[in-house]
NUPA-777716 format. One record per residue: residue in three letters; x, y, z of N, C-alpha, C in turn. Coordinates in steps of 0.05 Angstrom, whole numbers, plus 5000, padded with zeros to 4 digits. Atoms other than C-alpha are relative to their C-alpha. Layout:
BEGIN
REC residu n.c1 n.c2 n.c3 ca.c1 ca.c2 ca.c3 c.c1 c.c2 c.c3
REC    ALA    X    Y    Z     X     Y     Z    X    Y    Z
...
This chain:
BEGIN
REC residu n.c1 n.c2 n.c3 ca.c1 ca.c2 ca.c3 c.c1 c.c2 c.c3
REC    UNK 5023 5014 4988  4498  4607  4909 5008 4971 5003
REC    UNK 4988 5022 5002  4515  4546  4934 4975 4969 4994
REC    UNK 5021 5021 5014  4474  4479  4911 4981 4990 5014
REC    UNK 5035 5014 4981  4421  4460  4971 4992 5039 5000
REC    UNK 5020 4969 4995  4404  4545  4962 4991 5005 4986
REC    UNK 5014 4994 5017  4347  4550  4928 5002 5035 4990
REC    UNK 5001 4974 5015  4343  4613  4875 4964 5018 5017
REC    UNK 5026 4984 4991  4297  4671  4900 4989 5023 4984
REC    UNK 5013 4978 5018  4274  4707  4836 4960 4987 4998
REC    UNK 5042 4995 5003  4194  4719  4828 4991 4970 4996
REC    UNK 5009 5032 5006  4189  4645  4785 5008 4984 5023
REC    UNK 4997 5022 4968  4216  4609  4844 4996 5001 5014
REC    UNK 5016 5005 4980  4192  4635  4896 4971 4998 4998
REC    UNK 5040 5001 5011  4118  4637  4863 4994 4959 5001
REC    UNK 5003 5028 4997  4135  4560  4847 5009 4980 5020
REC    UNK 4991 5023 4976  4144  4544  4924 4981 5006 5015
REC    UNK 5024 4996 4989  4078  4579  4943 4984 4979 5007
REC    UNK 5017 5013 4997  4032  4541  4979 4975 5001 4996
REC    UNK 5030 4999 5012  3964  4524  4946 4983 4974 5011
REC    UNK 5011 5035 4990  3914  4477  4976 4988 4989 4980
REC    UNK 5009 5019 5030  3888  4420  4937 4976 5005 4987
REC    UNK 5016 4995 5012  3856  4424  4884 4973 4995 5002
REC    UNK 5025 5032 4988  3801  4373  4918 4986 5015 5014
REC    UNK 5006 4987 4986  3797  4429  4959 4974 5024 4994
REC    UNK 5018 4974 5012  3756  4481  4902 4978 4994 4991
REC    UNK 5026 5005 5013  3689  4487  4888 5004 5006 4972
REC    UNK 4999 5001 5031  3673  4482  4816 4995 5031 4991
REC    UNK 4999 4969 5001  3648  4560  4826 5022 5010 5008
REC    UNK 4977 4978 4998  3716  4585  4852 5018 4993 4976
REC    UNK 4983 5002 5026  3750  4543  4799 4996 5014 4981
REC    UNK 5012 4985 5024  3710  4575  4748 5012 5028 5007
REC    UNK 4988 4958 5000  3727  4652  4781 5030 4995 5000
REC    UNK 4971 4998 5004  3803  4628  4787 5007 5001 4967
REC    UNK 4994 4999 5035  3800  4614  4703 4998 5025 4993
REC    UNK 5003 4968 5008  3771  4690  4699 5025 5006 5002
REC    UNK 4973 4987 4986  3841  4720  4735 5016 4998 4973
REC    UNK 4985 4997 5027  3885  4742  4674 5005 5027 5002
REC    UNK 4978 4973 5007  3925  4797  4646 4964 5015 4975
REC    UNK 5026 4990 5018  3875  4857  4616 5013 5006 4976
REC    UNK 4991 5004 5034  3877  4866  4536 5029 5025 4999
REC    UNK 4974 4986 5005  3924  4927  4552 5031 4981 5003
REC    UNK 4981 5008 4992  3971  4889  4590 5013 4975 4982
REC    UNK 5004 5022 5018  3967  4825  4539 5012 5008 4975
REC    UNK 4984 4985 5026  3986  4875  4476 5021 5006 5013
REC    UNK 4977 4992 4999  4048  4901  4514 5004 4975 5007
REC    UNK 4983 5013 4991  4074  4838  4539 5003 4975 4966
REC    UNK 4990 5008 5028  4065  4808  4461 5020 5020 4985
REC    UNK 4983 4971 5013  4101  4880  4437 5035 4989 5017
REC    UNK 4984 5001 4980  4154  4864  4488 5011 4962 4990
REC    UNK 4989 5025 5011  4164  4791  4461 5001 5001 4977
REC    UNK 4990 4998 5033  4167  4815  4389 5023 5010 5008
REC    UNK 4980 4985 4996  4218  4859  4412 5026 4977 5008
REC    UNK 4986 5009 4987  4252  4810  4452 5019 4981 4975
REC    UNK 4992 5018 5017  4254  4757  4395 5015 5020 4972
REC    UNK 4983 4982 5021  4283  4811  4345 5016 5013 5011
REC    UNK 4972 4996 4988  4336  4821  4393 5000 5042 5002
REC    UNK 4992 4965 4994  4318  4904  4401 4986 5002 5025
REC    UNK 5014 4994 4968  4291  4896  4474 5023 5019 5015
REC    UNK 4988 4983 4980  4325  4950  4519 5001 4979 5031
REC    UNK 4992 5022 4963  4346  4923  4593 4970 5017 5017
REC    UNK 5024 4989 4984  4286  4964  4623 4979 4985 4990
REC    UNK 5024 5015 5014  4240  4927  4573 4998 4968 5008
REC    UNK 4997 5037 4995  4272  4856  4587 4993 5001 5028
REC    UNK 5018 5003 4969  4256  4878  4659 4970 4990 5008
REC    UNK 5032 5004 5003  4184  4883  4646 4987 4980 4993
REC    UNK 5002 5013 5011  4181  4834  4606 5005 4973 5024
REC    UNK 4997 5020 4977  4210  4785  4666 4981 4994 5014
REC    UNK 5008 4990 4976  4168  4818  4708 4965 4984 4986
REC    UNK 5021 5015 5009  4103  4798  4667 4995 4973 5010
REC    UNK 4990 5031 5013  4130  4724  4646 4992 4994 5036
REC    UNK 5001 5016 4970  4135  4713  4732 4971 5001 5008
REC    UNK 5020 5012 4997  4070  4727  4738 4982 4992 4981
REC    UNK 5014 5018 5019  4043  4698  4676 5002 4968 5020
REC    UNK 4991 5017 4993  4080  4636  4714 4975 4997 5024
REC    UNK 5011 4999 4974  4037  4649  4779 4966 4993 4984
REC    UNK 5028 5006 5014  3967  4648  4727 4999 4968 5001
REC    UNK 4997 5026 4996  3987  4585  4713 4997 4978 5013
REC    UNK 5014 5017 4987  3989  4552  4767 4981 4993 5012
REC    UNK 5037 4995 4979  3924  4583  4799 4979 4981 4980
REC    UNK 5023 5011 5024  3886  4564  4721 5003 4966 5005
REC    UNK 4999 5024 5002  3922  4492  4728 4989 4986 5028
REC    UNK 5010 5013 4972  3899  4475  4803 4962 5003 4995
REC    UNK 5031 4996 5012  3828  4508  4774 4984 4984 4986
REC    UNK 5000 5018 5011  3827  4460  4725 4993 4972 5003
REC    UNK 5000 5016 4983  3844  4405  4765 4972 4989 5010
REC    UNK 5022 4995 4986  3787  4421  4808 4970 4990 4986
REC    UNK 5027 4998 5019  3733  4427  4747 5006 4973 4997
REC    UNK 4998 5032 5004  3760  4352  4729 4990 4985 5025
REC    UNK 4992 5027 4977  3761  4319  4798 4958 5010 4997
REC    UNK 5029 5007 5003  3683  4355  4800 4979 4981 4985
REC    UNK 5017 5014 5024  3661  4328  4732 5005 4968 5002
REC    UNK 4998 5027 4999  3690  4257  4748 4987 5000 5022
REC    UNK 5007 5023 4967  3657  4247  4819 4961 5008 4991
REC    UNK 5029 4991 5004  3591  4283  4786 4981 4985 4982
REC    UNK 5002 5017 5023  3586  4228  4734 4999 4976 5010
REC    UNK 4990 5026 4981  3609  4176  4784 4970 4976 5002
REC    UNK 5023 5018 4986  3548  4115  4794 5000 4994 5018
């Protein structure tokens, strides 16, 4: 890969997605973007799957999964942190004199 070619695994292309500004969200979508999460099943295997990992007995199918999570754990992220955003820029202009 040569050095102006960006990498094209899940985390990088997720972190070239375009999101509009945060200025852009009502304080109600912000709030339903904070809901969006992994369900309690999925949350126990991807901690099972990082015990594993960190005690070095993860299988290559597991470390798959396990990637495969982590990229979109990465993608939560940025939706919760633009959500976030959003709830702040509300609460400062709502406060505003």
């Amino acid at each position: 890969m040569s050095a102006t070619q960006e990498s094209n695994s899940p985390a990088s292309i997720l972190s070239r997605v375009h999101f509009p500004d945060a200025a852009d969200l009502s304080a109600a979508e912000a709030r339903f973007i904070l809901q969006i999460g992994f369900s309690e099943d999925d949350r126990a295997t991807i901690h099972n799957l990082l015990v594993k990992n960190r005690e070095g007995g993860i299988s290559p199918a597991e470390k798959e999964d396990l990637n495969n999570f982590l990229s979109v754990s990465y993608f939560f992220d940025i939706l919760h942190s633009k959500a976030r955003l959003a709830l702040k820029r509300a609460g400062q202009s709502g406060t505003a004199a």
